[in-house]
C-alpha positions in Angstrom: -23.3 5.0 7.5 -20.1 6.0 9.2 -21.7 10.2 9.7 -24.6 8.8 11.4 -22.9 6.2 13.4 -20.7 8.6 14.8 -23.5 11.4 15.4 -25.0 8.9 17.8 -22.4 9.2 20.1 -21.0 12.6 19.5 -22.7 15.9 19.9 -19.6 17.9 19.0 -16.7 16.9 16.2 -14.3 14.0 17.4 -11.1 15.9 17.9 -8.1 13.8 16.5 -4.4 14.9 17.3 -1.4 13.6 15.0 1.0 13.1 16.7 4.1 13.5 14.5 4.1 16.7 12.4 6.2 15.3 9.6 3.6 12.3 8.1 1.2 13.9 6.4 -0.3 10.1 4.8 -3.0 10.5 7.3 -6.2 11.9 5.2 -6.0 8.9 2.8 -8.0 9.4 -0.1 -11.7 8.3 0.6 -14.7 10.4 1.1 -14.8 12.1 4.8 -18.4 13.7 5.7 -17.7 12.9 9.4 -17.4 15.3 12.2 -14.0 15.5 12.8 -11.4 18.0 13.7 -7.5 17.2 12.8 -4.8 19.1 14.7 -1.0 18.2 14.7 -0.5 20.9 17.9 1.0 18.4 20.3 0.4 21.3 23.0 -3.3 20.4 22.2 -2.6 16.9 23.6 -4.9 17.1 26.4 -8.1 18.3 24.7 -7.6 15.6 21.8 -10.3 12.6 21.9 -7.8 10.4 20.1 -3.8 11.1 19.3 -2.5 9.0 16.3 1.3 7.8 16.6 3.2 7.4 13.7 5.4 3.9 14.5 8.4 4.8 12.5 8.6 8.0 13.9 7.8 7.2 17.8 11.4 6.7 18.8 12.5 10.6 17.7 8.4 11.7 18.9 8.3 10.4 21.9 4.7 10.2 24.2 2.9 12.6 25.6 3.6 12.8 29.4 0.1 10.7 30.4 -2.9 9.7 28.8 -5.8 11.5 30.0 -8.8 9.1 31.1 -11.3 8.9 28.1 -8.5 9.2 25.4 -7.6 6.7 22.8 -4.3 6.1 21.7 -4.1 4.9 18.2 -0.8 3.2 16.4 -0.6 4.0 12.8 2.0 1.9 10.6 1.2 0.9 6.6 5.1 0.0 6.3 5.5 -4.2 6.8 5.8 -5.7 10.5 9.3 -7.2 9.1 11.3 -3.4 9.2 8.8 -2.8 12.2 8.3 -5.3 14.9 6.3 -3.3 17.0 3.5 -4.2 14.1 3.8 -8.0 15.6 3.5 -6.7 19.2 -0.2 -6.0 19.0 -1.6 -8.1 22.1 1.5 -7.4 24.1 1.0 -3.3 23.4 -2.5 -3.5 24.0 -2.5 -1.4 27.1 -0.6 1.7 25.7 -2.8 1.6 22.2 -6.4 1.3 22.1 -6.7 1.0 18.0 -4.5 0.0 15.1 -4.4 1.5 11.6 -1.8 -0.7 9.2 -2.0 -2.4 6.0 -3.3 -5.8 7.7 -6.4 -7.1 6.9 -7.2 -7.7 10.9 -6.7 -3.9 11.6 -9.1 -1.7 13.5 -8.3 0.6 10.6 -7.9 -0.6 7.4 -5.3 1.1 5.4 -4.3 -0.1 2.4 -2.1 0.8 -0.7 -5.6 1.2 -3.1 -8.6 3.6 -2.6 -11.6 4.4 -4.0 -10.4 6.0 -7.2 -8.3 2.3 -7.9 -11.2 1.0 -9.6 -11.0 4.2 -12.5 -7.6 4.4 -12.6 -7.0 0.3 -13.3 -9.7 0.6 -16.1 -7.4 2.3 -18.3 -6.4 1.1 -21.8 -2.9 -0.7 -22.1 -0.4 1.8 -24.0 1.4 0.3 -27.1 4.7 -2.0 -25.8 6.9 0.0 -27.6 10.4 -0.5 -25.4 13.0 -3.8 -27.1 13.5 -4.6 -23.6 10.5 -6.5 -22.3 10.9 -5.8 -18.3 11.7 -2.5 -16.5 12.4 -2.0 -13.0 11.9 0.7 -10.1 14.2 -0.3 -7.0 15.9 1.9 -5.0 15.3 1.8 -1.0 17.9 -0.4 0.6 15.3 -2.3 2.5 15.1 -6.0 1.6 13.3 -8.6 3.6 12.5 -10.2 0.4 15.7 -10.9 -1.0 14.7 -8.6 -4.0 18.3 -7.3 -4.8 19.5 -10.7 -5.8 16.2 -11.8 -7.6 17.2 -8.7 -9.7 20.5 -9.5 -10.3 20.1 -12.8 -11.5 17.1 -12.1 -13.8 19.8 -9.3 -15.4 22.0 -11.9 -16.1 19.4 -14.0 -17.6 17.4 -11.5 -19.5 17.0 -7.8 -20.5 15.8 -5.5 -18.0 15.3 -1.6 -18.1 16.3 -1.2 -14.3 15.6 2.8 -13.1 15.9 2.4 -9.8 18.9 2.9 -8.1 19.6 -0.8 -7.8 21.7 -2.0 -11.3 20.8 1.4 -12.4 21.3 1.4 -16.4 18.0 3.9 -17.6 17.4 6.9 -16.2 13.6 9.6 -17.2 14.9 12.7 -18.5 12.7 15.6 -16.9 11.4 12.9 -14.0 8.7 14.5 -12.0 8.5 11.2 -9.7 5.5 8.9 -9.7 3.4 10.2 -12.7 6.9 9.5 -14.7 6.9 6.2 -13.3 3.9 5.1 -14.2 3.9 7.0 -18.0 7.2 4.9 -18.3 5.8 1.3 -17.3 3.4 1.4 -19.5 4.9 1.2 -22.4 6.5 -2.1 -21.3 5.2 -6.0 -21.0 6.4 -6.3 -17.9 7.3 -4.6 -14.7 9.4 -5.6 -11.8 7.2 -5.2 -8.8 9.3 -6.6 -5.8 8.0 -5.4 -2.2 10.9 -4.5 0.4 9.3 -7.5 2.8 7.0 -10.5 2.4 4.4 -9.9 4.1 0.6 -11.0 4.4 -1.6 -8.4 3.2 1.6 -5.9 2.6 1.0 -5.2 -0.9 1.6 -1.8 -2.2 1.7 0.5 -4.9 4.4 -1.5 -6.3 1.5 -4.4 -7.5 -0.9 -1.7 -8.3 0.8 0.6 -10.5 1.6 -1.7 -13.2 -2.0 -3.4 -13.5 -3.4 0.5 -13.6 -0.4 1.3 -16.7 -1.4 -1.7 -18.6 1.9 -3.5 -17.6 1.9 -7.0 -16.1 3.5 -7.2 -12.7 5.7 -9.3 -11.6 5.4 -9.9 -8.6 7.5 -10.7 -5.3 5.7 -10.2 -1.8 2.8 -10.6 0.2 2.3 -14.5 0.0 -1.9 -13.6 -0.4 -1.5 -10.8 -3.1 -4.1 -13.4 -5.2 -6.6 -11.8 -3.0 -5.8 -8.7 -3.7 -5.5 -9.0 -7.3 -8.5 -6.9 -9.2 -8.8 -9.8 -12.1 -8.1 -13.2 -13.1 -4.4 -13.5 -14.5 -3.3 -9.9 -13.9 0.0 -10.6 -12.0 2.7 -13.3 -12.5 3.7 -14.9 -9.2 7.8 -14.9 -9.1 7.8 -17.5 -6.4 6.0 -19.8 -8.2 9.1 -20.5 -10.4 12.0 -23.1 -9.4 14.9 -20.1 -10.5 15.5 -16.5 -11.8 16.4 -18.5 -14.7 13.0 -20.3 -15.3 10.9 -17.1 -14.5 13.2 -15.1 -17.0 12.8 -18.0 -19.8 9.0 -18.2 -19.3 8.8 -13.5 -19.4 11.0 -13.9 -22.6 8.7 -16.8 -24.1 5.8 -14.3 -23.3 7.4 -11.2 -24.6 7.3 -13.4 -28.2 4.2 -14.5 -28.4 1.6 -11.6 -28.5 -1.6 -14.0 -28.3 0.1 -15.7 -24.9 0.8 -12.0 -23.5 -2.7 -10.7 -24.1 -4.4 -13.0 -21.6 -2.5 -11.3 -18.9 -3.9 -8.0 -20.4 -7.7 -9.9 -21.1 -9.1 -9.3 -17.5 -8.7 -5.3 -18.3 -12.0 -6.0 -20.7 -13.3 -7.4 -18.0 -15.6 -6.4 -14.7 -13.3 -6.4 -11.6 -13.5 -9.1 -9.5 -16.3 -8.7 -6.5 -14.3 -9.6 -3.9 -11.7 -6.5 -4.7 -14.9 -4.6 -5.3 -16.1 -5.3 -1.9 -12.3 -4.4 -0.3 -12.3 -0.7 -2.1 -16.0 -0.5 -0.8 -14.6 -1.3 2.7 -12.4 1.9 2.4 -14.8 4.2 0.7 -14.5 6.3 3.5 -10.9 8.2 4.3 -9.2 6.4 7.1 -9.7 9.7 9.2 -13.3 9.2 9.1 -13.6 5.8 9.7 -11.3 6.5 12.9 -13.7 9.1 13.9 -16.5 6.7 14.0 -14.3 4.0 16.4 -13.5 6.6 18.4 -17.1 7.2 19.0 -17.7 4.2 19.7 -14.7 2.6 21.5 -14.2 3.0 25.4 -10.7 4.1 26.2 -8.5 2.3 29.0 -7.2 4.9 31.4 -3.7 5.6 31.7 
């Protein structure tokens, strides 16, 4: 276990700085019964064991003026390596950070977009389909490395689509309290929009999960191995595997009209989850603070 692992090594709590006081993602949501103490007092620099650096925010942050010998530095990034290149500067960084915490499968720690509660919240019953339109979309960051915008567009010319987002805005939630509105509204339609900003291995987000936990089936435009992440057999329609907008817009409307053809993308909900995403939300059982903890225990840290 991750507690006694780390009480091996450690006679007193790990002490772990963050680095930038505006990120607050950093707890996660598994179970922590690790010793460890979390300050985000940069003056503290010196007496932390490990200091986490927020990538997005390290050009307005800065560094600490040295690393003190025995430290680890640890880079922390769950947005894709396409808006961040420094996520495909690993090897070449290696001698600034000791440990990596990102969304890629490879990382020293794992973060990504599910948790341990995933497993309750996607065994939830569909909700009725009661919107005409059978698609709705949330898109509104201007970020696109996946070319999302235009997939959009063209599907709105093709079929009907409930867009929310601030991207071909044309529905808007009265009394919207943000992500619990977004997910009461998806459920009550066939499908949802669920295009990433980037395609990226192993970057898939909450914009794959929320729909398969509302009881809508996403469709989906990203990571390249989200079938590995996918918690069932036929949960998720692939948009790339479709010659046009046009095609994947004929095949959602065909879908939308045949209620026997649409419930076997809602048949795996009946079902046990798949093992292998089992074994994933198992690997983060523990918050991503506690697991740190533990390498830090156990990792030997280069001198500045």
């Amino acid at each position: 276990m991750v507690q006694a692992r780390l009480a091996a090594v450690r006679d007193r709590p790990v002490r772990i700085l963050i680095y930038q006081d505006s990120w607050n993602g950093m707890s996660g949501t598994g179970r922590c019964d690790c010793a460890v103490e979390v300050s985000r007092d940069r003056s503290q620099w010196e007496a932390a064991d490990a200091i986490v650096f927020h990538l997005p925010q390290l050009r307005t942050s800065g560094l600490p003026p040295r690393k003190r010998r025995g430290q680890v530095w640890v880079a922390l990034c769950v947005e894709s390596a396409v808006h961040y290149p420094l996520l495909a500067s690993r090897a070449q960084l290696g001698g600034v950070f000791n440990l990596w915490m990102t969304y890629q499968r490879d990382a020293d720690v794992w973060c990504p977009y599910f948790g341990p509660n995933t497993p309750a919240a996607l065994a939830s019953e569909p909700a009725e389909k009661r919107e005409p339109v059978p698609a709705a979309a949330f898109i509104s960051s201007a970020w696109d490395g996946s070319g999302r915008a235009a997939l959009l567009a063209e599907l709105m010319r093709h079929m009907p689509v409930d867009s929310y987002g601030a991207l071909h805005r044309n529905r808007t939630i009265a009394n919207d309290d943000g992500a619990p509105s977004k997910r009461r509204t998806i459920a009550r339609y066939r499908f949802t929009l669920a295009f990433e900003n980037a395609i990226d291995r192993d970057y898939v987000t909450e914009k794959f999960f929320d729909p398969l936990a509302a009881g809508s089936v996403p469709v989906y435009l990203g990571a390249p191995n989200a079938e590995a992440f996918a918690p069932g057999n036929d949960c998720f329609i692939d948009a790339t595997h479709y010659p046009s907008p046009r095609a994947l817009a004929e095949h959602l409307l065909a879908l939308a009209a045949d209620e026997a053809a649409y419930a076997r993308y809602l048949r795996w909900k009946t079902e046990p989850l798949r093992p292998s995403f089992l074994a994933m939300v198992e690997e983060v059982r523990h918050s991503a603070l506690c697991r740190l903890a533990s390498l830090v225990g156990l990792t030997p840290a280069r001198s500045a």
